[in-house]
Each structure stands twice: as structure tokens, then as C-alpha cells.
C-alpha positions in Angstrom: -26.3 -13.1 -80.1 -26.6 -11.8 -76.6 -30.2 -10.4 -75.5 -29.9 -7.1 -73.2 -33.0 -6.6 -70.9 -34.5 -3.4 -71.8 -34.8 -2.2 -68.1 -33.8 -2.7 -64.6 -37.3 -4.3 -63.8 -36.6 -7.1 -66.4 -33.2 -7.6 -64.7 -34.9 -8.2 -61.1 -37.8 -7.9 -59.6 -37.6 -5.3 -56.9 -40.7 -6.3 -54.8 -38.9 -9.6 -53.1 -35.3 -8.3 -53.3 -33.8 -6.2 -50.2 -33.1 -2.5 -51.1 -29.4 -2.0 -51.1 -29.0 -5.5 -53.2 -31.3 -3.5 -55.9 -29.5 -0.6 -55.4 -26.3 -2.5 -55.9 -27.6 -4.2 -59.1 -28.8 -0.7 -60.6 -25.7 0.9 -60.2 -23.4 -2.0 -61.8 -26.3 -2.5 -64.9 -25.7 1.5 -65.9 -21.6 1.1 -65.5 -21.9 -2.0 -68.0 -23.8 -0.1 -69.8 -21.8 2.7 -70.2 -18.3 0.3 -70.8 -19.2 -1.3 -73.2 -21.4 1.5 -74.8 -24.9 -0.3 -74.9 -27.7 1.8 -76.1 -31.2 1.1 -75.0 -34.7 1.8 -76.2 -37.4 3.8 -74.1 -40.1 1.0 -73.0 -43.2 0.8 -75.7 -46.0 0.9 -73.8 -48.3 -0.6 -76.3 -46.4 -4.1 -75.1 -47.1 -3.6 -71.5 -50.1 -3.2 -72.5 -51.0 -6.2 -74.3 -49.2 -8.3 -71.4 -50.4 -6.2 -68.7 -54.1 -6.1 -70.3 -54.4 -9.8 -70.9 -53.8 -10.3 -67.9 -56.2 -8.5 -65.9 -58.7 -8.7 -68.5 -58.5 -12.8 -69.2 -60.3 -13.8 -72.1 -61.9 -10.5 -73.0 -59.9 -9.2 -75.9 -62.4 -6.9 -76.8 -61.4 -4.8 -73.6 -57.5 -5.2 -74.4 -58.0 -3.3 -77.7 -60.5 -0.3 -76.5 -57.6 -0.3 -73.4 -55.5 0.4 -76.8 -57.4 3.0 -78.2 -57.6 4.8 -75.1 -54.0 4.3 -73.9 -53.7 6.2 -78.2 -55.7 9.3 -76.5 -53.3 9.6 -73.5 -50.0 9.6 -74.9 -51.3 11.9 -78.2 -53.2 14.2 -75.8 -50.0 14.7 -73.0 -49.1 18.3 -72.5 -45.3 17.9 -71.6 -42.5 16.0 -72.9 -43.9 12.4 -73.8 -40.3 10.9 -73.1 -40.5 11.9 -69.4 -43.7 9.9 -68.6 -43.8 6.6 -67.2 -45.3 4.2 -69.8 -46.7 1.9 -67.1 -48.8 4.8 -65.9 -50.3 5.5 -69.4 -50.8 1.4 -69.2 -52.8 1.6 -66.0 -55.0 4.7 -66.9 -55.7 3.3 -70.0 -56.4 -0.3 -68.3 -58.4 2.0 -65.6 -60.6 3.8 -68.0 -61.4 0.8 -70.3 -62.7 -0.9 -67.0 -64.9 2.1 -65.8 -66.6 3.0 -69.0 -67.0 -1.0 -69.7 -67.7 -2.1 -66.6 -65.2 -4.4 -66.1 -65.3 -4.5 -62.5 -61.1 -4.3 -61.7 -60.3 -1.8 -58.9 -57.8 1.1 -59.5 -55.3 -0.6 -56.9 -55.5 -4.1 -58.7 -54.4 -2.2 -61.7 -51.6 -0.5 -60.2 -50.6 -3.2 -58.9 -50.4 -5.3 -62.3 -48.7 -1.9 -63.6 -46.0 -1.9 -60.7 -47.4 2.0 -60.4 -48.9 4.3 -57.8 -52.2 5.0 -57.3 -51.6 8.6 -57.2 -49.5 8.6 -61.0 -52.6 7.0 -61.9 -54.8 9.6 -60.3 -52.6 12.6 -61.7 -52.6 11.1 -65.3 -56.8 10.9 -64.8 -56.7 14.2 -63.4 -54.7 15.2 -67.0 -56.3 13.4 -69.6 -60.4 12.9 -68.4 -61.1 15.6 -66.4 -64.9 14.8 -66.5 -64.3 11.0 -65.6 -62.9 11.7 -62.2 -65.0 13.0 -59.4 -63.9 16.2 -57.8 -65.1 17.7 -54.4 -67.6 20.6 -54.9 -66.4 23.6 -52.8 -69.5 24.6 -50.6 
């Protein structure tokens, strides 16, 4: 039996790879794809969490599971189409949420980081999901 990465990212890593060799890889991964007819699941982001969450949390599996119940309230709660968000951002808002309410001390761009996100998806998905949680400026 031959195992078929799930996504591009588990093919190569993009952040030590020069662009045009990624863009290269990208486009021969979807032609194979598409040849010999391979179907592919969306990415669960309940797994990136568990890797992504042990990770930055260590040994506090405590946080990992409240990062679980929250990451439950932003993909029940989102307003569009759930298949057109980015699970990693769910992940890192999640992740990001747990850590302020907990205070777990792990800054918003060691998160996105971990995630392979920007801080500004993060941000947005904040912005969406915990309006109260995120500090807005207060027209004079």
C-alpha cells in the first residue's frame, strides 16, 4: 500500500525551499493527482491540533483539550462556508484563546508560527468568533 500525503505542506516544507522549486513541486503534485485520479481529504484540524498544541503547550494536557473545546466553538460558530477556511487558523485561534484566558504565557506570533499562519488570519478569525476578547480602538 502506497501512503499519499494529504497536502502540499507534508510533501515539502516551503520555508527552506526556493520559490519556483515549490512552485514547480505544486504544480506536478496536482497533475499526478489528477492522472491517476487520487482523491484527497480536507485537513482535520482536530489533528493539527493535538500536534500543534502539544507542542507549544509541553506537558500541559489540560490546555491541549480546552484548546479543543474552544477550537469546537470556532468552527460550529463560523458564518460562511466552513470548507473554505484554513484549519491551521482555527488551530492557532484556538491555541491563542486557550493561552489568554489560561494564562499560558505563548505570544500570538509564536503561535502563528507553530500554525505556519498569519498573524492577521488569526486576528480576522478573533475579530469573528470573540469579539469581546480582542481590544478595539475607542473612537474619540
Amino acid at each position: 500500500m502506497v501512503l499519499i500525503p494529504k497536502t502540499l505542506v507534508s510533501v515539502i516544507d516551503t520555508s527552506a525551499t526556493p520559490a519556483r522549486v515549490v512552485s514547480q513541486v505544486f504544480k506536478r503534485y496536482h497533475k499526478l493527482k489528477r492522472e491517476f485520479a487520487v482523491t484527497t481529504q480536507p485537513v482535520n484540524p482536530t489533528v493539527v491540533l493535538e500536534v500543534v498544541g502539544s507542542r507549544l503547550f509541553e506537558n500541559r494536557r489540560n490546555l491541549v483539550f480546552k484548546a479543543m473545546v474552544e477550537l469546537g466553538h470556532i468552527t460550529s460558530n463560523t458564518k460562511q462556508n466552513p470548507a473554505h477556511h484554513n484549519p491551521n487558523v482555527d488551530v492557532a485561534a484556538a491555541i491563542l484563546v486557550t493561552s489568554l484566558k489560561n494564562g499560558a504565557g505563548l505570544t500570538q506570533a509564536k503561535i502563528c508560527e507553530a500554525c505556519k499562519v498569519t498573524d492577521v488570519a488569526v486576528r480576522m478569525r478573533l475579530y469573528e468568533q470573540y469579539p469581546d476578547l480582542v481590544k478595539t480602538k475607542v473612537k474619540a
